[in-house]
C-alpha positions as CSV (number, residue, x, y, z in Angstrom):
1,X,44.5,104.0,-171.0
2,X,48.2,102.8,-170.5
3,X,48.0,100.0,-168.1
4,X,50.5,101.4,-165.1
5,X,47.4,104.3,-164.9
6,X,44.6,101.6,-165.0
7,X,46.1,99.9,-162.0
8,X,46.6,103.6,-159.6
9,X,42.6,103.5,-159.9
10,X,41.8,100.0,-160.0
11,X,44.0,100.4,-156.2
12,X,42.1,103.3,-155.4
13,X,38.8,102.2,-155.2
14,X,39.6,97.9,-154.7
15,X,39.1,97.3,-150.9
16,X,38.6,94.1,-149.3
17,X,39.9,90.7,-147.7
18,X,43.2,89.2,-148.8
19,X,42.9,86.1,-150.6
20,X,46.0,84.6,-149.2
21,X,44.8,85.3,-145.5
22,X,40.8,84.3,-146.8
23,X,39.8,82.1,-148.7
24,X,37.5,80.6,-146.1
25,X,33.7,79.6,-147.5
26,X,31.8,80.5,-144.5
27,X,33.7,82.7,-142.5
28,X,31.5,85.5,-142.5
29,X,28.4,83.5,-141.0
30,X,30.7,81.5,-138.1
31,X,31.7,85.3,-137.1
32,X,28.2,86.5,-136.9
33,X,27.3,82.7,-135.0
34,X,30.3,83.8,-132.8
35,X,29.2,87.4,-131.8
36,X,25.7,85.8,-131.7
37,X,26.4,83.1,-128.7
38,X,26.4,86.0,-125.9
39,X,23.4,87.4,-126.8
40,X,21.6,83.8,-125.4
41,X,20.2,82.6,-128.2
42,X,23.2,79.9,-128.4
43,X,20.7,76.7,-129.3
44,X,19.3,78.4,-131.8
45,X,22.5,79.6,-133.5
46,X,24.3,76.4,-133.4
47,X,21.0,74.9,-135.5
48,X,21.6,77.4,-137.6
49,X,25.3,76.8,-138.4
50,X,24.2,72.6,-139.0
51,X,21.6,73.9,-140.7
52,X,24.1,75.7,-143.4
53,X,26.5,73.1,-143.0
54,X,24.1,70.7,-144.4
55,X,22.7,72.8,-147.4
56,X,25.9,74.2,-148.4
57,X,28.7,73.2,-148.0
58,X,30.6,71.6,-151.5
59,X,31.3,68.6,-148.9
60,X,27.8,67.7,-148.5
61,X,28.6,66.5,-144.5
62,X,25.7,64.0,-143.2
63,X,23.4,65.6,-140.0
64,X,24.7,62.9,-138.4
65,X,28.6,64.0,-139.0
66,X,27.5,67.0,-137.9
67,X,25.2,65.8,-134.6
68,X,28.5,63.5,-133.6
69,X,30.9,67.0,-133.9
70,X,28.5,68.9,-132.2
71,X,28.0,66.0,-129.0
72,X,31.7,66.3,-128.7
73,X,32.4,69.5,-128.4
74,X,29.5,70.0,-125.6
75,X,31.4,67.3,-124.1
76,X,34.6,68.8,-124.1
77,X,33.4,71.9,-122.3
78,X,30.3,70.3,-119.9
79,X,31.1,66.7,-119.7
80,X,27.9,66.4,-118.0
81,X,25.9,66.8,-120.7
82,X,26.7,62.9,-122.1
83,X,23.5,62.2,-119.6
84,X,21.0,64.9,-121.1
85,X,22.4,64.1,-124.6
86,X,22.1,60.2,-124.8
87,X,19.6,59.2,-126.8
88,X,18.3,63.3,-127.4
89,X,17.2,63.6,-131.2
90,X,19.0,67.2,-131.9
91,X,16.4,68.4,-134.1
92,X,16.6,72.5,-133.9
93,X,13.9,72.7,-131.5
94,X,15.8,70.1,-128.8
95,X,18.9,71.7,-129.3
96,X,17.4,74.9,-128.6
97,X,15.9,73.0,-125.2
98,X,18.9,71.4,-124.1
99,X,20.8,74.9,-124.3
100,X,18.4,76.7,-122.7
101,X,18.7,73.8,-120.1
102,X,22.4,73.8,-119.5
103,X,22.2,78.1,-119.4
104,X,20.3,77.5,-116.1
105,X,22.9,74.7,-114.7
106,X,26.3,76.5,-116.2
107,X,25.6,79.6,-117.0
108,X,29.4,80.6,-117.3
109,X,29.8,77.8,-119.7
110,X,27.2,78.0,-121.9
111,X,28.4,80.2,-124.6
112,X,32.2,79.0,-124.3
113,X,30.0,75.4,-125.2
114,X,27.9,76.4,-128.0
115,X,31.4,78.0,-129.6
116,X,33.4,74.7,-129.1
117,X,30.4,72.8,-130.9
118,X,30.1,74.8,-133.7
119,X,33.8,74.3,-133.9
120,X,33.6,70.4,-133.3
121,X,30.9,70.8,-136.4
122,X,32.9,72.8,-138.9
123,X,36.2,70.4,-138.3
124,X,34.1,67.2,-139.1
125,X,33.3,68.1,-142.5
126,X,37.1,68.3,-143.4
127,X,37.2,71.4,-145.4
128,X,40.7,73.3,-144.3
129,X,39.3,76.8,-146.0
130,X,36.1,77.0,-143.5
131,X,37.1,78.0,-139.9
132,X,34.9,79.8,-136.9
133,X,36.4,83.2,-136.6
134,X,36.4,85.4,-133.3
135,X,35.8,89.2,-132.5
136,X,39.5,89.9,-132.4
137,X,40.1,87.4,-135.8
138,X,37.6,90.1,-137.4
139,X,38.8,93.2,-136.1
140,X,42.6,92.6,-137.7
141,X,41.1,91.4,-140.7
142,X,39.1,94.1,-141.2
143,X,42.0,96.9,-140.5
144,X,44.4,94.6,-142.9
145,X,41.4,94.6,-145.8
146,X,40.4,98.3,-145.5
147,X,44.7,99.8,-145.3
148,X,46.1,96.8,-147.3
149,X,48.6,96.7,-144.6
150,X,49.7,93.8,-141.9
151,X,52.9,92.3,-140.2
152,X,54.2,89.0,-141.2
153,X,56.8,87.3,-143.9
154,X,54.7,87.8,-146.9
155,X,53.9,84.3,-148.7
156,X,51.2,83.1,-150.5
157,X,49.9,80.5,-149.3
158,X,47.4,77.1,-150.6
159,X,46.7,73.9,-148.2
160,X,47.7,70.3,-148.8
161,X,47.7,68.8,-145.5
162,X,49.8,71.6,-144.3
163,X,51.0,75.1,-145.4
164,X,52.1,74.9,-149.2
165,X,53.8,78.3,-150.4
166,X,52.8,79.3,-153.5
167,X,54.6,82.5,-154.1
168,X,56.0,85.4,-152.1
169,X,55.5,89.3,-152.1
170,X,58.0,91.1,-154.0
171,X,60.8,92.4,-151.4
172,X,59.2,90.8,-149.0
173,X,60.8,88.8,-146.0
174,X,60.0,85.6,-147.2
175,X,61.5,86.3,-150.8
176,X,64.4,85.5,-149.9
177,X,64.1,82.8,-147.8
178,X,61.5,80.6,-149.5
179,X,60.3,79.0,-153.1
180,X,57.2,78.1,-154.4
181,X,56.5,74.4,-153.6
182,X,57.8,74.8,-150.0
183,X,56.0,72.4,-147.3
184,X,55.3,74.2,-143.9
185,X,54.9,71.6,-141.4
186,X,54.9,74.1,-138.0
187,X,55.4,78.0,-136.7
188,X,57.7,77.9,-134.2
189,X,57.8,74.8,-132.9
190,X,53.4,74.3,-133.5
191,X,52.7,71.7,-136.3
192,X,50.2,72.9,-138.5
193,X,48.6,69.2,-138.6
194,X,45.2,69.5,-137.7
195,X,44.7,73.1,-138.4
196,X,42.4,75.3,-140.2
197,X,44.2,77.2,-143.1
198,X,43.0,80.1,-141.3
199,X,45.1,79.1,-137.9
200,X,47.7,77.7,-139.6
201,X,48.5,81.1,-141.7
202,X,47.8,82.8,-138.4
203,X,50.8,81.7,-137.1
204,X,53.0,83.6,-139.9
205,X,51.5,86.6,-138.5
206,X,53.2,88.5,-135.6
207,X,54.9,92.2,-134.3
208,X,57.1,93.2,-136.8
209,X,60.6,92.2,-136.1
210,X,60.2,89.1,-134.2
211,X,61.2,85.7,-136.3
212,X,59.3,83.1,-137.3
213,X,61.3,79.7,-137.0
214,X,59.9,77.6,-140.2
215,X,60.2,73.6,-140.1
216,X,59.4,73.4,-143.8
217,X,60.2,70.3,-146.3
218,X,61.8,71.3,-150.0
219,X,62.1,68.9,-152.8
220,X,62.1,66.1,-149.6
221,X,64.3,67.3,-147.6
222,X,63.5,68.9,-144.2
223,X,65.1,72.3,-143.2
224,X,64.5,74.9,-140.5
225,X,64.4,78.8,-141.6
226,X,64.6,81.6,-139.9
227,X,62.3,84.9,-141.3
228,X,61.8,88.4,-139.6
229,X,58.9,89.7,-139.6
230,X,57.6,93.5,-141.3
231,X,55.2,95.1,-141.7
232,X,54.4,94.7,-145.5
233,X,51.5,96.4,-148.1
234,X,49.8,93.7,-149.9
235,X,48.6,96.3,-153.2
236,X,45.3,95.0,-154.2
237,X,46.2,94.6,-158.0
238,X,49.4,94.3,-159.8
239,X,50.6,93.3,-163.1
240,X,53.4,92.4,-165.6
241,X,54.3,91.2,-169.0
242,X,55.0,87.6,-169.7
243,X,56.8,86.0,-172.7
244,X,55.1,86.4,-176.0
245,X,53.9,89.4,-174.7
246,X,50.9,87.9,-172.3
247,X,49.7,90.7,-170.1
248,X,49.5,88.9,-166.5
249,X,46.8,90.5,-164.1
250,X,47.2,89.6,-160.5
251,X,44.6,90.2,-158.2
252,X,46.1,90.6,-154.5
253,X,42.4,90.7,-152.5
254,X,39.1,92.3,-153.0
């Protein structure tokens, strides 16, 4: 079979996530905590986030990492809970207490609480690639895995303490205006210091035909860009021929 008909099926029948818009290693469980925290079991989700936190993720975070990111961000949303949490061992069966404790006092809070926790818990174990998604970040990446279709500049992207392209769509916006090895330090005036990769990539993403202002760094030296926005087809599998005839087989998501 001649290679340029291998790749028509292989496209047909490939659908999926894009790796440069994934890549995150427990995305798929934070969504399901997500949906879960308005259904009121909020306790007993956030146990179970700490609870797959601990056995596995590659950074091996400590419970009590994990207990100090959780305590701040209850605090952040209910600063009256410091009282009920001082000195509160946070094994699942008190965190489910202490939830269903604060449902009763702040009801309206509750679930915006058990969110920023699980947020707080996921941030402290330093991993850039895991991030909590919501029902909206799910619903776009969903449409953009099943029609290989989304609005942006088109760049491949890695994380080194910020956004690091590592190549650009063919024809795309960002062909033109960026190289491999680029540093992208903020979107518009946001640095993406402190970010996910998820929410730092975000920010690429937009209507097509607006602009995304780049402050990016190349070979040292910092430079601001300019790149419009389109709407772009990412094809799930392409290919070419390198030197010495090496067939090279790209695979764009799956």
């Amino acid at each position: 079979m001649k290679i340029k008909t291998f790749l028509q099926l292989l496209n047909k029948k490939m659908v999926g996530k894009s790796l440069a818009f994934w890549a995150l290693g427990f995305s798929s469980f934070f969504l399901l905590s997500y949906l879960c925290l308005a259904s009121g079991t909020v306790g007993s989700i956030v146990g179970q986030v700490r609870t797959l936190l601990l056995q596995q993720s590659i950074f091996y975070p400590t419970e009590d990492k994990l207990n100090h990111g959780l305590k701040l961000g209850l605090r952040e949303v209910i600063p009256q809970a410091s009282t009920s949490l001082t000195g509160t061992s946070l094994s699942n069966s008190n965190l489910e207490a202490t939830f269903q404790t604060m449902q009763s006092t702040y009801p309206n809070l509750v679930g915006k609480a058990g969110e920023r926790a699980i947020e707080r818990m996921v941030e402290s174990i330093g991993d850039p690639y895991t991030a909590l998604l919501t029902r909206s970040d799910m619903e776009k990446d969903k449409l953009m895995a099943q029609s290989g279709r989304f609005a942006g500049i088109g760049v491949e992207l890695a994380w080194r303490g910020g956004l690091v392209v590592v190549g650009t769509l063919p024809n795309s916006p960002a062909s033109s205006s960026l190289r491999s090895g680029d540093f992208i330090a903020a979107v518009d005036g946001k640095s993406v210091k402190g970010m996910s990769f998820y929410r730092a990539g975000d920010l690429l993403a937009g209507e097509a035909g607006s602009t995304a202002n780049l402050s990016i760094v190349r070979s040292g030296k910092p430079m601001q860009v300019a790149v419009v926005r389109a709407s772009l087809t990412l094809p799930p599998v392409s290919a070419k021929t390198l030197e010495s005839k090496i067939g090279y087989l790209h695979i764009g998501y799956f």
